[in-house]
C-alpha positions as CSV (number, residue, x, y, z in Angstrom):
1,X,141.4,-14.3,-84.3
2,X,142.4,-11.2,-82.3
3,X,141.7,-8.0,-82.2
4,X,143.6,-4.4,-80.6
5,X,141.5,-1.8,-79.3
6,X,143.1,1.7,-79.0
7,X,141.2,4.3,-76.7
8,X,143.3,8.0,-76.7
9,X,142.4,9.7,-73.8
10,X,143.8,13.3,-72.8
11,X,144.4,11.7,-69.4
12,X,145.8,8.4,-71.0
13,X,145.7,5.7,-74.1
14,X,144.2,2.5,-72.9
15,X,144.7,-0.6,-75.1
16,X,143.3,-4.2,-75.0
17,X,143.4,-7.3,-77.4
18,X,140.0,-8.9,-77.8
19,X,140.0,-12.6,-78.5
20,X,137.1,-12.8,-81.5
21,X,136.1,-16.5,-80.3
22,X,135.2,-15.7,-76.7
23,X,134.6,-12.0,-76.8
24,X,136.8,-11.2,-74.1
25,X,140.1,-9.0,-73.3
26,X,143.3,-11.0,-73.2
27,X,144.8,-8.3,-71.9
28,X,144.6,-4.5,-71.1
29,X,146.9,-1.6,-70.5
30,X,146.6,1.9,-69.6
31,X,149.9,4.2,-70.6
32,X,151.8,6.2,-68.9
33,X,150.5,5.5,-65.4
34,X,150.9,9.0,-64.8
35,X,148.1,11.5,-66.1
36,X,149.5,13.4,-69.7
37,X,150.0,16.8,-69.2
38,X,148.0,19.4,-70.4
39,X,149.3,22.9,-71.3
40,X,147.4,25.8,-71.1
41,X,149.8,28.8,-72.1
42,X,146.8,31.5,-71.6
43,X,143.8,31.0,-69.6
44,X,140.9,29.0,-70.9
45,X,143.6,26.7,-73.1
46,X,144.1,23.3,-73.4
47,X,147.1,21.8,-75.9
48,X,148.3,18.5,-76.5
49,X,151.2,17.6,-78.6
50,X,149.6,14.5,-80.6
51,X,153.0,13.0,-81.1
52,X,152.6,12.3,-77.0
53,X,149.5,10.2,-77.9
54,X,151.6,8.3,-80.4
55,X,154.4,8.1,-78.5
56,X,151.6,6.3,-75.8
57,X,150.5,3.7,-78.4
58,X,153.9,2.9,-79.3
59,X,154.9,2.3,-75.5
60,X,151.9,0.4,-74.6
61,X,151.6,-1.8,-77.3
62,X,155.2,-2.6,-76.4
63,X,153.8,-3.4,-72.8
64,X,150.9,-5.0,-73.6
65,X,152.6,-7.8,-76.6
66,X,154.9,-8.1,-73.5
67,X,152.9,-10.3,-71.4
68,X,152.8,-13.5,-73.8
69,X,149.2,-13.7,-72.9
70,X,148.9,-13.7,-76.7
71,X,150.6,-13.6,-80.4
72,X,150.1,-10.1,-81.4
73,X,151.1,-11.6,-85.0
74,X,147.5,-13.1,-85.2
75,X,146.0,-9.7,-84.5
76,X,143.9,-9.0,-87.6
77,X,142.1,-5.4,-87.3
78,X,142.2,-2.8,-85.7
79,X,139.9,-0.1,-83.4
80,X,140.4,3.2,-82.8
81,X,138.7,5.8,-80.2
82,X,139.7,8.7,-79.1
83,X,139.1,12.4,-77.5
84,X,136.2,13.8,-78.9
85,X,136.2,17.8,-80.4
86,X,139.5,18.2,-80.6
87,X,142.0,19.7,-83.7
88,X,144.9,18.3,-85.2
89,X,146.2,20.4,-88.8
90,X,148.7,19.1,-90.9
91,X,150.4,20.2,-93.9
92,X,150.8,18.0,-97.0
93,X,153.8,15.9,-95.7
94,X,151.6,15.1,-93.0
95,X,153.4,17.4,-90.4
96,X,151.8,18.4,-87.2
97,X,151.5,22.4,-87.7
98,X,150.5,23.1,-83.8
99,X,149.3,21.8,-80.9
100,X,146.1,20.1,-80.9
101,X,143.5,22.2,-78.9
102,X,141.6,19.6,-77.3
103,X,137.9,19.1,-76.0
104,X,138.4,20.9,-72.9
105,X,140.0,24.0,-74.4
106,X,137.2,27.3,-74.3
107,X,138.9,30.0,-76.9
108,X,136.5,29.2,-79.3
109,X,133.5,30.1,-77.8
110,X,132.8,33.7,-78.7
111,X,133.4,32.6,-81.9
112,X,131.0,29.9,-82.3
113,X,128.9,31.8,-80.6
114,X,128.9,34.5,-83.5
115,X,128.3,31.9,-86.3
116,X,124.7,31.3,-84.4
117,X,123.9,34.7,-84.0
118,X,125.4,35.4,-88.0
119,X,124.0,31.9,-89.7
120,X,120.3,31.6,-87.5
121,X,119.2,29.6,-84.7
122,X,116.9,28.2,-88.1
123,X,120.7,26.7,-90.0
124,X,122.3,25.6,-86.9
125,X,120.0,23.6,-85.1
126,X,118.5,22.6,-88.1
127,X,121.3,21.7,-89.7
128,X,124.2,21.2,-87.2
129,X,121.3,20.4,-84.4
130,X,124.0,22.4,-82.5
131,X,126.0,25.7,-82.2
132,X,129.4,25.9,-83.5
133,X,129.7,26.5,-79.8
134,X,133.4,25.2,-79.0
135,X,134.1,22.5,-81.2
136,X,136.0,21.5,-83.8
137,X,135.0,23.9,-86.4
138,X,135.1,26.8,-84.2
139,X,138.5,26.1,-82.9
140,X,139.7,26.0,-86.7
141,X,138.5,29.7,-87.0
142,X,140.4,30.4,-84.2
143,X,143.7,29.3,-86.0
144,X,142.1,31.4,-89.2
145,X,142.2,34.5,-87.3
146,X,144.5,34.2,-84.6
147,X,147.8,31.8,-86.6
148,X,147.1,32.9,-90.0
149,X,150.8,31.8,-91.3
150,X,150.0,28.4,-89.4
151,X,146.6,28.6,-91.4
152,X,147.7,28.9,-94.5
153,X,149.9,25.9,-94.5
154,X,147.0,23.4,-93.3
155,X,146.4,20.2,-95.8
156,X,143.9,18.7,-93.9
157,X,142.5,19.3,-90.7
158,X,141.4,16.4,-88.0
159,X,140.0,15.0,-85.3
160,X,142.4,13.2,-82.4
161,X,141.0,9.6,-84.3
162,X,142.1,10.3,-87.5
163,X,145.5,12.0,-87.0
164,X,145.8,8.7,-85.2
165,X,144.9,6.4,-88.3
166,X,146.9,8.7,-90.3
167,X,149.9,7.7,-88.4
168,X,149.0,3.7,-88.7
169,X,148.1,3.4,-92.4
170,X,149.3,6.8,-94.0
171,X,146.0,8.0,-95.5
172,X,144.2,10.9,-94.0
173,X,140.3,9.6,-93.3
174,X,137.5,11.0,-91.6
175,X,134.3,9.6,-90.6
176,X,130.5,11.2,-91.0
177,X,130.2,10.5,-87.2
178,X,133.6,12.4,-86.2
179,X,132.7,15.2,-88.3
180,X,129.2,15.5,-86.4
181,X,131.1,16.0,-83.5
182,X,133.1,19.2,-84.8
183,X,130.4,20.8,-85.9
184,X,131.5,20.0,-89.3
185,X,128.1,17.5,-90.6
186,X,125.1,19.2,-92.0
187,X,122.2,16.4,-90.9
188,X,119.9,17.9,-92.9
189,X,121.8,17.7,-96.3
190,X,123.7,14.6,-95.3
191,X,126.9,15.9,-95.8
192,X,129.8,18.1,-94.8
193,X,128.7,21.4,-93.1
194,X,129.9,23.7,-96.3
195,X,127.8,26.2,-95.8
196,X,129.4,27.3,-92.1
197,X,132.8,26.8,-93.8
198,X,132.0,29.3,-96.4
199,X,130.7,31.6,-93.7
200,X,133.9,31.6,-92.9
201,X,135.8,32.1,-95.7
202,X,137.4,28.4,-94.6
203,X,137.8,25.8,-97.5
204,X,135.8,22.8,-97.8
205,X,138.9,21.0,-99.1
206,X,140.3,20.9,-95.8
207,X,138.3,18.3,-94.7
208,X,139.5,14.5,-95.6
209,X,137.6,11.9,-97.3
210,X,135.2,10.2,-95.5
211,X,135.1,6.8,-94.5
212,X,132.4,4.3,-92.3
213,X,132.5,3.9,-88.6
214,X,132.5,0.5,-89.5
215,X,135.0,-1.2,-92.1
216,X,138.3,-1.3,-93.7
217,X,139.6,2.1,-93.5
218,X,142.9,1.6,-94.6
219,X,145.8,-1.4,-93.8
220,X,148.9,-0.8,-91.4
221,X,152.0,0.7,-93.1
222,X,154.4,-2.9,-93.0
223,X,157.1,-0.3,-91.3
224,X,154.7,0.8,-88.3
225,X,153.5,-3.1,-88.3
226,X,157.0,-4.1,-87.7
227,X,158.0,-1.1,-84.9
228,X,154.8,-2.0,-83.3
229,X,155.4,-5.8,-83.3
230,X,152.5,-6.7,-85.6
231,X,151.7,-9.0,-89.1
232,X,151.4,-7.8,-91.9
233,X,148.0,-6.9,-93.6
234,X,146.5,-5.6,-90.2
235,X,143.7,-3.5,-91.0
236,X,142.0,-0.4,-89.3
237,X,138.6,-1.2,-89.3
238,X,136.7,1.0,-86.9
239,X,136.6,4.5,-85.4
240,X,134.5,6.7,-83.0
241,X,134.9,9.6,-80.8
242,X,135.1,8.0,-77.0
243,X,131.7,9.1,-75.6
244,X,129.7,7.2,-78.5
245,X,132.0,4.3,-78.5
246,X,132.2,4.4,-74.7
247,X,128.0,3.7,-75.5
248,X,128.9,1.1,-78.3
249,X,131.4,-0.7,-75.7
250,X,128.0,-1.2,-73.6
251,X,126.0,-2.1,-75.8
252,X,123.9,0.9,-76.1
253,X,123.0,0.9,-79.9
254,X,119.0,1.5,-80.3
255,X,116.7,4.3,-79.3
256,X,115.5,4.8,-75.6
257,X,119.2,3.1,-74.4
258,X,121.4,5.2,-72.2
259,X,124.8,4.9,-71.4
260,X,127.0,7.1,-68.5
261,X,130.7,7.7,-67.9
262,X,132.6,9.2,-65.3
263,X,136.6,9.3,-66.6
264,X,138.4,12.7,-66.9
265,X,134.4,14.4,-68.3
266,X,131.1,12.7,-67.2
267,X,129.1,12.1,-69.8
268,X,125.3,11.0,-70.0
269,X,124.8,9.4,-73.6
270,X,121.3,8.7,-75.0
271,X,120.6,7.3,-78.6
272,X,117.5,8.5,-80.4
273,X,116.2,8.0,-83.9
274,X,115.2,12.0,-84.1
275,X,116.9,14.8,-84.9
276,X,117.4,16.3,-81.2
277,X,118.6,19.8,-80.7
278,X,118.4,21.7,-77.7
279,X,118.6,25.5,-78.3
280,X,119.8,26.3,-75.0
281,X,123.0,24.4,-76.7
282,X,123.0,22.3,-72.9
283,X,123.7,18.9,-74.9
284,X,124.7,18.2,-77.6
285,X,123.5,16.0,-80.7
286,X,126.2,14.0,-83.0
287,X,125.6,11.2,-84.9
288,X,125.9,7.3,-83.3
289,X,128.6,5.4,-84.7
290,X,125.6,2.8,-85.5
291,X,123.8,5.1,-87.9
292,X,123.5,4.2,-91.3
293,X,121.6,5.3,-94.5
294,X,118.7,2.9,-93.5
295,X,118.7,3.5,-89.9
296,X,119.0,7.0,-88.1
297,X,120.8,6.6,-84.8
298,X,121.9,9.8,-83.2
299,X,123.6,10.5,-79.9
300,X,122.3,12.5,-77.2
301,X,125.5,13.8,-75.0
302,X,125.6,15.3,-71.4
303,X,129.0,16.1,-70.9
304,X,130.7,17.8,-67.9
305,X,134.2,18.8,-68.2
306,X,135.5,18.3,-64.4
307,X,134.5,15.4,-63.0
308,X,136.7,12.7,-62.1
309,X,139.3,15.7,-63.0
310,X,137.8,17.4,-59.9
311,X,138.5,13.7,-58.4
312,X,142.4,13.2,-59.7
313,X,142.9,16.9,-59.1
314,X,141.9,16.0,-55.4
315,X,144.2,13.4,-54.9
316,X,146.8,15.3,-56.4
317,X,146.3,18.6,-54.0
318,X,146.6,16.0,-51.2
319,X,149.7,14.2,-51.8
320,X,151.3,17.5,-52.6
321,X,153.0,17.1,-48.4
322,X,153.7,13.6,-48.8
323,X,152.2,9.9,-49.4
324,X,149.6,9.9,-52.2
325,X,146.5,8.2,-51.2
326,X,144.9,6.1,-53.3
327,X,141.4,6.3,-55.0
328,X,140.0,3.1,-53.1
329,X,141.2,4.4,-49.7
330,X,139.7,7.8,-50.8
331,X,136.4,5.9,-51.9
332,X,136.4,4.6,-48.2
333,X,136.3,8.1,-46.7
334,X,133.5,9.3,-48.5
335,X,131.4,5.9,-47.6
336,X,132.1,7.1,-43.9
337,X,130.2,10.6,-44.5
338,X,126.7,10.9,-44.2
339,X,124.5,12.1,-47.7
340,X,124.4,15.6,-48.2
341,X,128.4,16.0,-46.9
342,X,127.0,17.7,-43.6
343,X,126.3,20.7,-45.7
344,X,129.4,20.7,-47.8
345,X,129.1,21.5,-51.5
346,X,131.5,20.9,-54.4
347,X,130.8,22.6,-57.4
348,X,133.3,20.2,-60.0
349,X,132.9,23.3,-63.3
350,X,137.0,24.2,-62.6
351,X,138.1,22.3,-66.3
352,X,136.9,24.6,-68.7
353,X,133.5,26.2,-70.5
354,X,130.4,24.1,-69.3
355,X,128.2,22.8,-72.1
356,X,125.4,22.4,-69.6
357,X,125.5,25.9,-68.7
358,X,125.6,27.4,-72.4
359,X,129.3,27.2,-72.4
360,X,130.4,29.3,-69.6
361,X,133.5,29.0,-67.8
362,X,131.8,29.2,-64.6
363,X,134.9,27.8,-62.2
364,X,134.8,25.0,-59.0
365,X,133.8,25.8,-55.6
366,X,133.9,24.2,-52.4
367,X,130.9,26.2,-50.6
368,X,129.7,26.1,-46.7
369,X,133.4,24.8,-45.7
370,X,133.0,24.4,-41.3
371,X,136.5,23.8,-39.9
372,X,135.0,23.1,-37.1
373,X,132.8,20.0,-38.4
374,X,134.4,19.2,-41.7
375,X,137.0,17.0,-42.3
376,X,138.9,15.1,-45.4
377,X,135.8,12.5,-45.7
378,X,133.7,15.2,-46.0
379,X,135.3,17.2,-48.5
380,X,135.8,13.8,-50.8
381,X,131.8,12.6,-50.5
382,X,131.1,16.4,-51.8
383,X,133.2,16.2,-54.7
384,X,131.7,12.8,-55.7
385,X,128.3,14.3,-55.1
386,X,128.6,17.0,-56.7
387,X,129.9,15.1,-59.9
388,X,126.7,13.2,-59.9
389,X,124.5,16.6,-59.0
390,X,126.4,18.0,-62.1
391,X,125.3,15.3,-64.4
392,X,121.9,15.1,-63.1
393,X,121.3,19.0,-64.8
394,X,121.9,17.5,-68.0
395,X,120.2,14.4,-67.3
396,X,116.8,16.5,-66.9
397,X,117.5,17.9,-70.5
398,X,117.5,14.7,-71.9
399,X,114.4,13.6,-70.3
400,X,112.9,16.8,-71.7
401,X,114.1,15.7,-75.4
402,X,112.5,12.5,-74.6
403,X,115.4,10.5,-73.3
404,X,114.7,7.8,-71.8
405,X,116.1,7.4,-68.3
406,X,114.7,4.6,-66.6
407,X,117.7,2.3,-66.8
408,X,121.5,3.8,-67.7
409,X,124.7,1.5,-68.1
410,X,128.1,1.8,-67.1
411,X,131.9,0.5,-67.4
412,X,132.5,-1.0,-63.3
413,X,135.8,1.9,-63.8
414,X,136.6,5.2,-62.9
415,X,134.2,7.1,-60.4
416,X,131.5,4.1,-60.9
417,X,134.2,1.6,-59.0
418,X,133.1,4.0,-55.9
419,X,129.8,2.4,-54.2
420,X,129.1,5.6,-52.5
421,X,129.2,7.2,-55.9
422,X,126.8,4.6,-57.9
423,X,124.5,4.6,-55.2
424,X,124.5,8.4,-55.4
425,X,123.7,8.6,-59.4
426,X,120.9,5.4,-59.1
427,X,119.3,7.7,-56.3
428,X,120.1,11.4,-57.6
429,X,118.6,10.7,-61.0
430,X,116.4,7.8,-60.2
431,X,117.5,5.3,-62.7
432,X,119.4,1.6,-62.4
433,X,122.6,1.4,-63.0
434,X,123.4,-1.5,-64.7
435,X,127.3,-1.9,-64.4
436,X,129.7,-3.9,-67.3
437,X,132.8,-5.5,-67.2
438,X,134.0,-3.4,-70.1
439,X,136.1,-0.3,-71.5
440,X,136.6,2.2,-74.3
441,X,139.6,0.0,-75.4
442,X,137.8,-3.2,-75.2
443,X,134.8,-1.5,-77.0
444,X,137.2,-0.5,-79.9
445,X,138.8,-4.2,-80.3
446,X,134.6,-5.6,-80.5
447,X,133.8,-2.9,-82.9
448,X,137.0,-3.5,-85.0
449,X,136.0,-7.3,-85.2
450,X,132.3,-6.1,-86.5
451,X,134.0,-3.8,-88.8
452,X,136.0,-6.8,-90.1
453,X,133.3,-8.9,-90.7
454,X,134.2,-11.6,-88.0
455,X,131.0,-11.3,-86.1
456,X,127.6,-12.1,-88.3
457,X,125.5,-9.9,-85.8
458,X,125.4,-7.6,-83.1
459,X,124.0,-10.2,-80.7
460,X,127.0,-12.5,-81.4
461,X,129.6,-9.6,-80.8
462,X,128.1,-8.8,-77.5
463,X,127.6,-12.2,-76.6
464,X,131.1,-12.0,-74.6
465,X,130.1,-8.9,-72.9
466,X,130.1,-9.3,-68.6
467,X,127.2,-7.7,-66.9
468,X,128.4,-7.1,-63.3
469,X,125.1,-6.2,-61.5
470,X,123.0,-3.5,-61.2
471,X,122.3,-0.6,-58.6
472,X,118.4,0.3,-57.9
473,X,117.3,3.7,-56.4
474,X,116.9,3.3,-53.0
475,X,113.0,4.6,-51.9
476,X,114.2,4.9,-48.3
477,X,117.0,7.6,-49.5
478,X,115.1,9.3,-52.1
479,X,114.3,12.1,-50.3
480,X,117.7,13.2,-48.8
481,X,119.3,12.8,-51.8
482,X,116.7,14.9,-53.6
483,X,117.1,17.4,-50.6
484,X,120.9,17.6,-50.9
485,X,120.9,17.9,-55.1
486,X,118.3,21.3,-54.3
487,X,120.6,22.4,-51.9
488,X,123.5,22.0,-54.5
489,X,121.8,23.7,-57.5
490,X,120.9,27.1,-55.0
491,X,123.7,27.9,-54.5
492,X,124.8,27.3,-58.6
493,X,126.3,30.9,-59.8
494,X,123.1,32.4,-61.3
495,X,125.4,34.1,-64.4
């Protein structure tokens, strides 16, 4: 029995097909090769069209039934993860009304930030164990105030996910855990946040009916079944917002387990069974796409916007003359640099408002650049460095929420297929990496099979899950790293 994992990225949609027997990918694909664009028509924006993440499925899935690895016929369910925070409105023929304003987009922030200061630190961090900061809900009030013709034609309003199953089976669904992630879950009351949508004069009715993380959420229309090359009866029977099922993909389920990522945002992702708010609003609290009635699992997320964005935005700048390089040859120039860059410092905050830093848009800088001593090696160990230096400030939060850090795993993909990187993180933050053979995609298909009822526990579902190896923190490197990450935070813009 097989089953299709769909991860939409703002960068890309990865897919794989997950054979239930073995528990491993028959296959993967990542489409288009290219990055998506991302349009920012006024500083501080970021808009997809979410027809271009369709589009992606559509085209990938035609790639990836194209191998004959497989018969995409016997797929039986389906997964779906996607970019967390963002917005997608419809109106009641399921139209797309706008662009969706995705997680990386910062026009929201004054305006979340006015719903703490008008609702109480008291409701919002005892209720939303957040601020309506930048997310979901507050970019909805955006559209209230700023697109009021747009507003007044809005049926339902969504996350990335659920526009996505909309477009599969018809039905406009939400889950408990995507709504956590807007803004848009009252913990406290176990239910939709009503009383910030009333605050704002927004309807409640906006929101779609909820569904479970895990289980049939509705069955593939038999038209998009046949453009897409599957059976009939196919059902979507999973969905989570990519940082918690990027932790579900690894495992990471129970309290005290930690998971990192380092794609387009690096994210730090710790489960705990309390209710963990930070009032500085440095990370962020949603719920685990494992919680249920009987057990509490929430997810404690780190999330920096630019790194491997700093990273792609690199190799972009440097192929602008000619020949791009690629990221392995890249990875070899930083392994060629001493730590600490000879000095050089790469601030990676150029990708939008920083969580970590109370959602200000603080920009990237390269700092203590020596034309005289540095060189392209240099500047590429400093960016990876100062990716890992970023994630180590929200690190120490979670350890002061009572994180536990002692042990973190990781995908083998992105910025952890760099040694010098890996090495950097075990050391910077003192904790072993333990690196998977795994994705967001491949995560999705496992979680679909759960969600289907194929696997009879969570030890059997993981029991096809590759463990790679693991990084230790280095004692004899300790100190310079731990002299370079000082080095890095002194010269961090104060305001």
């Amino acid at each position: 029995m097989l089953f299709l994992g769909i991860d939409v990225g703002s960068s890309s949609t990865k897919l794989s097909v997950l054979d239930g027997k073995t528990g491993k990918s028959l296959g993967a694909v990542s489409y288009p090769e290219t990055e998506l664009a991302i349009q920012s028509p006024e500083m501080g924006f970021a808009e997809q069209d979410p027809e271009i993440w369709w589009d992606a499925i559509k085209q990938g899935t035609a790639k990836l039934f194209a191998s004959g690895k497989f018969d995409s016929k016997q797929i039986q369910a389906i997964g779906i993860s996607y970019q967390m925070h963002g917005m997608v409105v419809v109106d009641a023929q399921q139209k797309v009304l706008r662009p969706s304003i995705i997680w990386c987009d910062s026009r929201a922030v004054s305006l979340g930030n006015a719903a703490l200061a008008e609702m109480g630190t008291d409701y919002c961090f005892g209720h939303l164990l957040n601020s309506p900061g930048n997310f979901t809900a507050a970019k909805l009030r955006w559209v209230q105030k700023n697109q009021p013709d747009i507003f007044s034609k809005i049926h339902k309003v969504m996350l990335p996910g659920d526009f996505i199953a909309m477009k599969l089976t018809g039905e406009i669904t939400t889950t408990a855990s995507g709504l956590s992630e807007g803004t848009l879950w009252d913990f406290k009351e176990n239910r939709v946040a009503t009383d910030l949508l009333s605050h704002w004069g927004i309807d409640a009715s906006l929101i779609p009916s909820i569904v479970p993380s895990f289980g049939v959420q509705g069955t593939v229309k038999p038209d998009v079944a046949a453009a897409l090359g599957l059976g009939s009866n196919v059902k979507v029977c999973y969905r989570g917002g990519d940082q918690p099922n990027n932790a579900f993909s690894l495992n990471v389920r129970e309290p005290g387990e930690v998971a990192a990522t380092a794609g387009t945002s690096g994210v730090i992702y710790g489960v705990t069974d309390k209710p963990a708010a930070d009032t500085e609003s440095r990370v962020n609290t949603f719920l685990h796409v494992t919680n249920t009635a009987e057990q509490k699992r929430n997810g404690v997320l780190v999330c920096v916007n630019g790194c491997g964005r700093l990273y792609s935005w690199l190799r972009q700048t440097l192929s602008a003359a000619g020949a791009t390089p690629s990221y392995p040859l890249l990875n070899d120039l930083a392994e060629q640099v001493a730590i600490g860059s000879d000095g050089l410092l790469f601030h990676p905050f150029g990708n939008g408002a920083e969580r970590i830093f109370q959602n200000r848009n603080i920009g990237a800088q390269l700092r203590n650049l020596d034309f005289n001593r540095h060189g392209l090696g240099h500047m590429v160990r400093a960016a990876q460095e100062g990716i890992v230096f970023s994630l180590n400030q929200g690190f120490d939060v979670l350890k002061s929420l009572g994180g536990s850090c002692d042990v973190v795993r990781a995908g083998r993909g992105n910025m952890f297929l760099s040694d010098v990187f890996t090495q950097a993180f075990a050391n910077t933050t003192q904790a072993a990496v333990e690196l998977f053979e795994t994705d967001g995609a491949e995560g999705a298909a496992r979680a679909a099979a759960i969600g289907n009822n194929y696997y009879s526990s969570a030890k059997e579902a993981f029991s096809g899950l590759n463990r790679l190896g693991v990084v230790e923190p280095k004692s004899a490197l300790l100190a310079q790293y731990q002299d370079a990450y000082q080095n890095w935070v002194s010269l961090l813009p104060k305001d």
